[in-house]
N, C-alpha and C positions, 0 to 999 in steps of 0.2 A: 842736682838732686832737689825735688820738689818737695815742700813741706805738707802739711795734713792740711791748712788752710789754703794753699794753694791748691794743691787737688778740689779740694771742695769747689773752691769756686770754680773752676774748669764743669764738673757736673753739675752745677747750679744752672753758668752759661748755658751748658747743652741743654739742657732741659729745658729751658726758658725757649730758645730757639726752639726747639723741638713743639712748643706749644704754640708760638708765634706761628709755625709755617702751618699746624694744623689748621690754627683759629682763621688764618688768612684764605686756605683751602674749602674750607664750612662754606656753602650756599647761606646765602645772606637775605633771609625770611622775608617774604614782602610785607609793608606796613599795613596793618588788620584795613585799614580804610582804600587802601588798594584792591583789596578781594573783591570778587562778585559780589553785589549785593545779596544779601542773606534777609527772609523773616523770618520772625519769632513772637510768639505769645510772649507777654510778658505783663504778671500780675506783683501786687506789690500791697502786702495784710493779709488776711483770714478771708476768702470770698464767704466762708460761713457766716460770715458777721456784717462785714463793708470789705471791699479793696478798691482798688485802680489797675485797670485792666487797660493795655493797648494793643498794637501791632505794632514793632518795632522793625523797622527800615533801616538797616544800614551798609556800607559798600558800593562799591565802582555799578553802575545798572547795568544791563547784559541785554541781549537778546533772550537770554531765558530767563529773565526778574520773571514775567508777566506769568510765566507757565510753575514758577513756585509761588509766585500770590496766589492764583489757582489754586492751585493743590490746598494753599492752607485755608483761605476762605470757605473751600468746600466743608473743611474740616470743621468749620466755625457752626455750622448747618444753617445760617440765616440770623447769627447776631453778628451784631453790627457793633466794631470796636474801632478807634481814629488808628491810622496809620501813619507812625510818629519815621519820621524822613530824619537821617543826618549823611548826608555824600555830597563829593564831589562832583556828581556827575557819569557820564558814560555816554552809553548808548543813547541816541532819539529817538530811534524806531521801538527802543526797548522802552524810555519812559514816555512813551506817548501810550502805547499799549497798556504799558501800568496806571497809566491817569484814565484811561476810559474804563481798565475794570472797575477802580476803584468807584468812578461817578457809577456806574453801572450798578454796582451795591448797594450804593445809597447813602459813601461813608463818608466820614470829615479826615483833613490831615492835618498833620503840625511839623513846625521843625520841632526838634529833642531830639536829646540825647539821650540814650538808655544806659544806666551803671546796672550790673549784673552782681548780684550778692556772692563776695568770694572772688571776684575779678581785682586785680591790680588797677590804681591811679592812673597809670600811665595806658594801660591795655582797659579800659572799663567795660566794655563789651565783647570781652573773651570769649571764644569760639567754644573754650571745654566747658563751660556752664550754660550753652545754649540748648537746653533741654529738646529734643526732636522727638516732634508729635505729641506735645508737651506744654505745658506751662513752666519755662523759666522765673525766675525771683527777683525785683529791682527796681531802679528805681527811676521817673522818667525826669529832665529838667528841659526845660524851654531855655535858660540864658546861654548863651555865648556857642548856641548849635546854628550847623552852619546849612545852607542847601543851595550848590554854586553848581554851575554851568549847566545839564540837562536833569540836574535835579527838580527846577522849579517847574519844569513841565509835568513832570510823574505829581508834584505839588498839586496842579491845578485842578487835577480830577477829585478833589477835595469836594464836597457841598458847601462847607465850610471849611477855611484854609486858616490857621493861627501859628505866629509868632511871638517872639517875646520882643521888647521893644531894640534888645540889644541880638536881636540875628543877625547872624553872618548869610544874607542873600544876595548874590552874582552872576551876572553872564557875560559868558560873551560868544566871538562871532563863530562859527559850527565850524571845526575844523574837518573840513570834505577835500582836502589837497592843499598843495604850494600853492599863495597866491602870486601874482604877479607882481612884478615893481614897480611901486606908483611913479608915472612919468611926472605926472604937480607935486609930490612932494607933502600933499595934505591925505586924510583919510576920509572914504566915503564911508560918512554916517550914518548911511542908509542900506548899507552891507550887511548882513545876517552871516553870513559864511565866507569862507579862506576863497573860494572860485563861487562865482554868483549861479545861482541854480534857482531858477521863477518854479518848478514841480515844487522845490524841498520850501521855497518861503511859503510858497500856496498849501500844502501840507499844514505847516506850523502853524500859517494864519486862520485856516479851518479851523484848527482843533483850540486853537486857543478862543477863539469865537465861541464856537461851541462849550467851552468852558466856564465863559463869560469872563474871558480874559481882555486885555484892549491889548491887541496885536502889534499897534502901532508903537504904544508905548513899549511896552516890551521887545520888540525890534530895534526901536531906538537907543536903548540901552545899550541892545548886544551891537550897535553900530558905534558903540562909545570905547570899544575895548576889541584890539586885533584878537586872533583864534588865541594867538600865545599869554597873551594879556588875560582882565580879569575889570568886570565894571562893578562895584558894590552900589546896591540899593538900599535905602533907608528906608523905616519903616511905614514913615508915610508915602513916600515915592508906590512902596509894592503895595499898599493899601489903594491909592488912587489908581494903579492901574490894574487894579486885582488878582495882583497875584497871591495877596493873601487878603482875607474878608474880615478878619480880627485880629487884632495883638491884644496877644495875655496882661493882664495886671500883674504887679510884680507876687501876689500872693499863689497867683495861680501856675499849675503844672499840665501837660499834656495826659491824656487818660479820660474813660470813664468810671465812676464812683458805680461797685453796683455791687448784690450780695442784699439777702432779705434787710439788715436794718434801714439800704439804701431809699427802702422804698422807690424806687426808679422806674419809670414803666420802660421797657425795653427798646419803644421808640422813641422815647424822649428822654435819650441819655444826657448829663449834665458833665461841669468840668470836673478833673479832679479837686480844684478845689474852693468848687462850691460846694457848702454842705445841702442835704438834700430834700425834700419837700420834709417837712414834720421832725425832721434827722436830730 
């Protein structure tokens, strides 16, 4: 004969089990930084007054980034706000296409991170407070944001490119297949991708030209680190080879200051935080 405590624990157990095989059963949410890349307006004060206004960049790049920069640029109708970048990477064909809209504009980019007013620590640029069609709320930071593998391409279509001096920027070599097994034993540092491909280096070496990138350096990088690997660059390193044209002071944030007290004229927007002519 079982007692009242004993039974209990019997339907404790089940229960407990019963949650376990649920919880184990539940799809298991991709990490927000895994998603498609997403933009969003994102201001940050009273534009009636002064604020900091960006375009915030963030997620895996796609083949369709370019065609939602689109969309939202148009929306912008001809002002011009920096396109603050934080991803791992993706697609080339995708941020190659995102770096020439952007030079195409006339815009500047940054690394940041964007925190969204009402988002969690851990989730800071939560999907349910991304306002669509819209002006989202928040706040933009330059330290410890990161822009690794074909991020710094979509980067470079920047006029101006800034980081903070503590960025997380990396490449490495384009993963287009298995490579082979090296017969010497050592790695060619002169490899850009997983199977050598002279269209896809020529491609890259264009556009980064075109960008007023130095190809060579930055190839040599991504020849530092296999497809699976990871080469971090310092801030002087991406400054000498251009892939960024300024690092932020520690005072300063990603954004432009604008809103009548700004006094700003529309094509000579300043940083966030710099105060402003007469301000």
């Amino acid at each position: 004969m079982t007692t009242w405590l004993e039974r209990f624990c019997l339907i404790a157990a089940a229960a407990l089990f019963a949650f376990v095989v649920a919880a184990s059963a539940a799809p298991t949410p991709k990490p927000v930084e895994d998603l498609p890349m997403t933009f969003a307006l994102v201001r940050n004060g009273d534009c009636k007054v002064r604020c900091v206004q960006w375009i915030s960049a963030e997620g895996r790049i796609t083949t369709d980034s370019p065609r939602l920069l689109k969309k939202l640029l148009l929306s912008l109708k001809g002002q011009k706000l920096p396109v603050v970048f934080q991803s791992y990477g993706g697609s080339v064909g995708g941020a190659i296409s995102v770096g020439r809209m952007i030079r195409a504009a006339g815009l500047e980019t940054a690394i940041g991170r964007t925190q969204l007013n009402g988002c969690p620590m851990l989730v800071p640029r939560c999907p349910e407070k991304i306002v669509k069609d819209g002006w989202s709320e928040g706040e933009a930071h330059a330290g410890s944001a990161y822009c690794i593998s074909a991020c710094p391409i979509a980067l470079a279509g920047g006029l101006v490119r800034s980081a903070a001096p503590n960025a997380y920027i990396a490449l490495h070599q384009i993963t287009n297949g298995k490579p082979k097994a090296s017969t010497h034993g050592r790695r060619n540092l002169d490899q850009i991708s997983a199977i050598p491909d002279p269209a896809l280096r020529k491609m890259l070496s264009d556009y980064y030209e075109e960008m007023g990138v130095d190809s060579r350096d930055v190839f040599a990088s991504m020849g530092l680190a296999t497809p699976e690997g990871i080469h971090y660059i310092m801030a002087h390193e991406a400054l000498s080879s251009g892939i960024i044209t300024r690092v932020f002071v520690y005072s300063e944030e990603p954004g432009y200051v604008t809103g009548p007290s700004a006094a700003v004229h529309p094509d000579a927007p300043v940083s966030a935080s710099v105060p402003p002519p007469n301000g």
